[in-house]
N, C-alpha and C positions, 0 to 999 in steps of 0.2 A: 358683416356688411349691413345687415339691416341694423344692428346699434348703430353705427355710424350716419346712417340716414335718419333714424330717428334725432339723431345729433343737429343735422342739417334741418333737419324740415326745422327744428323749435328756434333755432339760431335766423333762420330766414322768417320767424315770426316777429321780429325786434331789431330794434336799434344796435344794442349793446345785449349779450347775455353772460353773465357771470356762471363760473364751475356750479356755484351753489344751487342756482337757477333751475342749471341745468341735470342736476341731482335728483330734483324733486321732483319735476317735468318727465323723466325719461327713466326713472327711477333706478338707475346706472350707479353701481358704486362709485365713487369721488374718483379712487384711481385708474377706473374704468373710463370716465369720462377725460379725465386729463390724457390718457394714452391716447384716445380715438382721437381729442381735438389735438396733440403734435401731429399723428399720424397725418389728420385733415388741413393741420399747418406746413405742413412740409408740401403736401398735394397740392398748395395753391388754392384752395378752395375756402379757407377761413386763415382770418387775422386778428390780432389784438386788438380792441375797440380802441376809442379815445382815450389818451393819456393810460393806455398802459389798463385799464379796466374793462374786464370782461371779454368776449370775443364776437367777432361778426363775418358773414360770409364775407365773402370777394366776388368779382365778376365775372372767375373763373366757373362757377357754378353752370353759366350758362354751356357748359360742356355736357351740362348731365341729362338737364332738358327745356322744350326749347319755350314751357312754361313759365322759367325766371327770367324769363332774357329781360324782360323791361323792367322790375322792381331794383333789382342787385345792382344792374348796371346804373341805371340813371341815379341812384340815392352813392353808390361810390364812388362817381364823377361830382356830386354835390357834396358832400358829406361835409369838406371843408369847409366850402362858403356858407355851407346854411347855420354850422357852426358859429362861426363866424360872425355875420348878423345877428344873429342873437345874443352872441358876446357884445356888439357893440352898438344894437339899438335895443337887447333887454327883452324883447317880445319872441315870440315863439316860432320858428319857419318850419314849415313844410316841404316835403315833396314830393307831389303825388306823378301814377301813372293811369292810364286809360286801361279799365280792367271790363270787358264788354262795353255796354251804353252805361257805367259810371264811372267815376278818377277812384282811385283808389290810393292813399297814404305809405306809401312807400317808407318817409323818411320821418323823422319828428324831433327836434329840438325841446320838445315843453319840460321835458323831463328837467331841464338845465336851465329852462325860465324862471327869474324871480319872479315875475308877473303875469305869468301864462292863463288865460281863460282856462284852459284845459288841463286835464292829465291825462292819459296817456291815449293816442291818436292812430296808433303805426297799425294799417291794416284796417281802420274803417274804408267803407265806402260811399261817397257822396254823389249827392246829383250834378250830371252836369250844366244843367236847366238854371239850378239856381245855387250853388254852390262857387265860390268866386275860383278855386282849384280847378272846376270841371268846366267853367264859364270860360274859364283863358284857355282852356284846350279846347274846345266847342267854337269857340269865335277866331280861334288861327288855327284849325287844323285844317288841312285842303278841301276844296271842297265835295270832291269824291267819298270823301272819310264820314263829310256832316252829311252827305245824305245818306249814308248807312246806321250813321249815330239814330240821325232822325224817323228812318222806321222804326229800330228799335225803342228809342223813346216813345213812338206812336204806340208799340204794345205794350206799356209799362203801365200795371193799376195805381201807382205810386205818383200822386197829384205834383209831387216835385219834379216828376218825371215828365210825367205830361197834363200836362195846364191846357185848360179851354184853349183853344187855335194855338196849335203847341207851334208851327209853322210860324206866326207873325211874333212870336213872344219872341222865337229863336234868330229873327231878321233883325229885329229890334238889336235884343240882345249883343249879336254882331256886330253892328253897326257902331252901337254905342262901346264897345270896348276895344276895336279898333280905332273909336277917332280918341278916346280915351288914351289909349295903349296901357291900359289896364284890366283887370276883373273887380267887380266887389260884388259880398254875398249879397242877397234877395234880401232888403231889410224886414218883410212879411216872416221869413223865418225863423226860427229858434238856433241858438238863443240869441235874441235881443240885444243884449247889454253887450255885445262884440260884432266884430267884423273881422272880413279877413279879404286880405288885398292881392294878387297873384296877377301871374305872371306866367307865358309859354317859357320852355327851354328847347331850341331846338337841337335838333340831328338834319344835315342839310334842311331837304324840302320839309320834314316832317315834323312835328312838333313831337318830342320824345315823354315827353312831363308837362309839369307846372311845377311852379316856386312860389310860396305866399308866406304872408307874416299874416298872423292872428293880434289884437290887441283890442282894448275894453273902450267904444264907442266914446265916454266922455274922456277918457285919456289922450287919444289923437284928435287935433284940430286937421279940420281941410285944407289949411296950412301946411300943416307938419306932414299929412299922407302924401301931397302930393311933389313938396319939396324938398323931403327927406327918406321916407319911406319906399316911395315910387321908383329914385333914380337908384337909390342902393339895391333895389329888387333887379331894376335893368343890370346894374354892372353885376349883380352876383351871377345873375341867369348869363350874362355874355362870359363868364368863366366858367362859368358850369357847361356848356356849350360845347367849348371848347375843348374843355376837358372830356368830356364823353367822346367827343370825335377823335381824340385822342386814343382813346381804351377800345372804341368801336372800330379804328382805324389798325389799330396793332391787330386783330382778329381777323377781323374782316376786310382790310386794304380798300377802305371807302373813301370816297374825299370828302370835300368841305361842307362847314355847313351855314346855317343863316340865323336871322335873332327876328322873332315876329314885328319888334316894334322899329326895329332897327332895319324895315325894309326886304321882310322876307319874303317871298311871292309867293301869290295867291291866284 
């Protein structure tokens, strides 16, 4: 039992984890590791990654505790579309969840970027002050949610966290990504030479994620962000939506849900 969880925690650390990976990690013989992950594929619990390479949980996990519910689920429900977009605008997508008062990366395509700022993302934790991942969840989560966000933000020694009149930065902030109906990072912080554009996903009333593309500040025009970039982040998040209330819906018998820019209440 405990190899097997040691199986699961390293698997729920990544996108994709290979036998190999998992070898060296959990230091499990090869046929030890292949036994446990059938055992764990037939359980529902783990499935073959993309295109047949390596293995990844599922969002059956949320059975075991009720710690995963948000990362497994929301990045299973995405995992196609964010795919997807980076297949076919090339730049890097995300998908983060709200882990305390930060977003936390759940999901990451860079690995499969030809042009990615980054390498490897899954499992940082960002601001949501100034980070455009934690901005689009900060500026459409309800408002009950942001004034819990906002104490905790108030105790945070972390300047990203909480900025001089952390209160009017965070009105602002809302304001402007609402009438937006987008996020972008803080251009004050590092690094520089990129941006990253995002987007809520919701679960009904609630915002369940964010969805963003990362790409290198002189490579996108304000053109191209907001009439190529912007509308493919709306259609991917209103499938990824959907698709969540789908997998949330089989489990837990919930109903519908809403798209922040597409008129979700607040």
């Amino acid at each position: 039992m405990l190899r097997a969880l040691s199986i699961l925690r390293e698997l729920n650390r990544q996108q994709n984890t290979t036998v190999d990976q998992l070898h060296r990690v959990t230091r499990l013989p090869k046929p030890t590791v292949m036994r446990l992950l059938g055992t764990l594929t037939g359980a529902g619990l783990v499935m073959k990654g993309e295109r047949g390479i390596g293995y990844r949980v599922t969002s059956d996990v949320q059975a075991l505790s009720a710690g995963l519910q948000g990362g497994p689920l929301v990045a299973e429900a995405g995992r196609p579309w964010a795919v997807e977009l980076t297949r076919r605008l090339r730049w890097p997508a995300a998908i983060a969840v709200r882990d305390g008062s930060r977003i936390a990366i759940s999901l990451s395509t860079a690995a499969s970027s030809p042009v990615s700022p980054f390498h490897a993302t899954i499992g940082m934790r960002h601001s949501m002050v100034t980070r455009a991942l934690g901005r689009a969840y900060l500026a459409c989560c309800p408002e009950a949610e942001r004034r819990s966000l906002l104490r905790l933000l108030a105790a945070s020694p972390d300047p990203e966290d909480n900025p001089p009149k952390l209160d009017r930065v965070v009105r602002t902030l809302v304001l402007t990504v609402r009438r937006q109906g987008y996020a972008l990072r803080d251009p004050k912080v590092e690094p520089r030479n990129s941006n990253t554009v995002a987007v809520p996903i919701w679960l009904e009333d609630a915002v369940a994620g964010t969805l963003g593309l990362s790409f290198f500040r002189s490579a996108v025009s304000q053109h191209a962000l907001v009439e190529e970039l912007v509308p493919a982040l709306h259609q991917a998040s209103r499938e990824i939506s959907a698709a969540l209330l789908r997998l949330h819906s089989g489990m837990r018998n919930t109903g519908s849900s809403s798209f922040c820019t597409g008129g979700a209440p607040h």
